[in-house]
C-alpha positions in Angstrom: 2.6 44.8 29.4 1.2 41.7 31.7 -1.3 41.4 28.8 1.4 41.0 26.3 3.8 38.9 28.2 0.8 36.1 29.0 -0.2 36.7 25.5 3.0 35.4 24.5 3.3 32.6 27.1 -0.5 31.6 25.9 0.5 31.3 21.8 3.9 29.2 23.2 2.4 26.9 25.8 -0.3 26.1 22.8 2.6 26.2 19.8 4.5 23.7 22.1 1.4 21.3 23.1 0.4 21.1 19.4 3.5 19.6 18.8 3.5 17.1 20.9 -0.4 16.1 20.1 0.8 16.2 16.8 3.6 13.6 17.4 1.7 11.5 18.7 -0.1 10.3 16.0 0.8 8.5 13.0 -1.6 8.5 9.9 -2.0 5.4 8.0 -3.5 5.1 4.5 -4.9 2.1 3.2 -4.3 1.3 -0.2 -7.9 1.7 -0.8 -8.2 5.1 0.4 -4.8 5.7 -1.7 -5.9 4.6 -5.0 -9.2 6.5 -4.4 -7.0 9.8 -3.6 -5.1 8.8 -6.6 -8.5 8.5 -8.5 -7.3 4.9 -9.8 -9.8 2.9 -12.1 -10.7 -0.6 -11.3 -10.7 -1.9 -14.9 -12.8 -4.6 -14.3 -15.6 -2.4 -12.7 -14.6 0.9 -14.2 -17.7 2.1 -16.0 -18.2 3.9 -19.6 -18.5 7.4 -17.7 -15.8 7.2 -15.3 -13.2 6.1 -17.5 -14.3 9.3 -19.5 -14.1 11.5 -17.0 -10.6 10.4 -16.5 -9.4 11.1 -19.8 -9.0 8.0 -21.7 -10.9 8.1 -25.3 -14.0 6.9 -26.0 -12.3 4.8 -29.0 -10.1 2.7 -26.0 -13.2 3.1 -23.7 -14.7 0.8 -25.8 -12.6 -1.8 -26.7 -11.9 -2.3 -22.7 -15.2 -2.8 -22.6 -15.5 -5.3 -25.1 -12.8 -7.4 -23.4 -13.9 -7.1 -20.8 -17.1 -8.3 -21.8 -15.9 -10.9 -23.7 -13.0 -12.4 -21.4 -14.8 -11.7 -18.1 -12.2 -9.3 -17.2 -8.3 -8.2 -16.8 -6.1 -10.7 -14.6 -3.3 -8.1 -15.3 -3.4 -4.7 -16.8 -0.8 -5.8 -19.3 -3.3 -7.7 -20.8 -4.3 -4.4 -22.6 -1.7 -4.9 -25.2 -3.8 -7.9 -26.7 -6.1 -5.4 -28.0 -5.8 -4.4 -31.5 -4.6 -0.5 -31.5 -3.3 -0.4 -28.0 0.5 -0.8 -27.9 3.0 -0.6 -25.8 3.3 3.2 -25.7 -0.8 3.6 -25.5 -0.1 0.8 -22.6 1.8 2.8 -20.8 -0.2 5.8 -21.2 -3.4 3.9 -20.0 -1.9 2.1 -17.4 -1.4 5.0 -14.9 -5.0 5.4 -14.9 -6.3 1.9 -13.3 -4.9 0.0 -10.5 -3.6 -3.4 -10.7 -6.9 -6.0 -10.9 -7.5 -8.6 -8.2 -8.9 -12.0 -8.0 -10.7 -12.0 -11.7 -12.2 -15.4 -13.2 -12.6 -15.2 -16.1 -15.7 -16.2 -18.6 -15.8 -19.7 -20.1 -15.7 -19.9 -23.9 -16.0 -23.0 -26.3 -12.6 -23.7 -28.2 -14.1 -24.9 -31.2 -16.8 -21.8 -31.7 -14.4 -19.3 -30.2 -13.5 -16.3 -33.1 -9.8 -15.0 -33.5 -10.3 -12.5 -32.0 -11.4 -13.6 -28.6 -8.4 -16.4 -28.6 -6.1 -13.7 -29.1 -8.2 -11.6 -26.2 -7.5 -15.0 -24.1 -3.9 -15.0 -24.9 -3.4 -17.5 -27.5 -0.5 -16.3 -30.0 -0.9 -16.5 -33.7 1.0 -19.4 -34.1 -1.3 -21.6 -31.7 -4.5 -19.8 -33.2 -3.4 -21.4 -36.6 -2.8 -25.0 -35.3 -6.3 -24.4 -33.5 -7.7 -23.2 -37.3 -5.6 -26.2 -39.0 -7.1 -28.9 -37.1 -10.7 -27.1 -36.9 -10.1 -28.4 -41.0 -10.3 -31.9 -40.5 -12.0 -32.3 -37.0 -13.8 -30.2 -33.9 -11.2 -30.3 -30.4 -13.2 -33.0 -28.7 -11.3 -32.9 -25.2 -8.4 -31.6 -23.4 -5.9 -34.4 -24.8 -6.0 -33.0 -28.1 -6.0 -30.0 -27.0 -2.7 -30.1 -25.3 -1.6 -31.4 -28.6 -2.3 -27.8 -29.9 -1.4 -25.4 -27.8 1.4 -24.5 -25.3 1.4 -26.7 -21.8 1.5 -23.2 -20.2 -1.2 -21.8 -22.3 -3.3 -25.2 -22.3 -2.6 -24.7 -17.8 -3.8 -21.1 -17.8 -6.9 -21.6 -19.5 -7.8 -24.9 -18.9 -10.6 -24.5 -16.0 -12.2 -21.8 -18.4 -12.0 -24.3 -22.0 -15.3 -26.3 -23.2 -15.3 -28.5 -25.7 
C-alpha cells in the first residue's frame, strides 16, 4: 500500500513540475526555420531538382529557369505571370510552393538588342514593346531621354539602373 500511495505522489509531484517547466518556456520560430518546415522554394536559388521534388512540372521548371536566367531573378513571385503558359490559375497553383523573393537585382540588358520576349520578361507591356519596335525602324534608343519618350515614367523608373544603350 505505502508503495502505491508514493507511487502515486511520485507520477503527481512529476505531472505537476512538468507543467510548470513547461510554462516556462515560449518557442519562437524564425521565419527561416518556418519556411524550411514548410519546405518553401527560394525561386531565385531553387534548383532544377528541388523544384521537382516539390511537384511542379518539369515544363514550368524550365521556363523559371529561363527567367530567371535571363532577368537575373524574381523581385516578386507575381512576376510568374509574364511567362507565356503560366496564368493566373497556374500562378496560384505555383505560388504556394516558393516564398516571397528578397533583395534581387536584376541583370542588365541592352534596349536596342533586347528580344520580345525578354522585354515582356522585364515587364514592358505590348503596347510599349511596339513603340520600342516602331522607333527601332527609323533609329537605335541612344540614351535615356528618348527612352522616356517611349515607355511609361513608371516603367522607364523601374528599370532604369538595369537599361544600356
Amino acid at each position: 500500500m505505502k508503495k502505491l500511495i508514493f507511487s502515486i505522489l511520485i507520477l503527481l509531484i512529476s505531472t505537476f513540475s512538468y507543467g510548470i517547466i513547461e510554462s516556462e518556456f515560449k518557442v519562437i520560430e524564425s521565419k527561416n526555420t518556418l519556411d524550411a518546415q514548410n519546405l518553401l522554394l527560394d525561386i531565385n536559388k531553387a534548383s532544377k531538382s528541388d523544384m521537382l521534388k516539390n511537384g511542379i512540372s518539369q515544363s514550368y521548371v524550365d521556363k523559371i529557369i529561363e527567367y530567371r536566367d535571363i532577368t537575373g531573378g524574381y523581385k516578386k513571385l507575381n512576376e510568374m505571370t509574364r511567362i507565356s503558359g503560366i496564368g493566373k490559375k497556374t500562378y496560384e497553383k505555383l505560388k504556394v510552393k516558393f516564398k516571397e523573393p528578397q533583395n534581387i537585382k536584376l541583370n542588365r540588358f541592352n534596349i536596342n538588342k533586347a528580344d520580345d520576349k525578354t522585354l515582356i520578361y522585364y515587364g514592358f507591356s505590348k503596347k510599349e514593346i511596339q513603340s520600342i519596335r516602331k522607333y527601332h525602324e527609323n533609329s537605335i534608343v541612344r540614351n535615356n531621354l528618348e527612352l522616356k519618350k517611349i515607355i511609361s515614367s513608371k516603367k522607364y523608373e523601374d528599370l532604369k539602373d538595369y537599361i544600356d544603350y
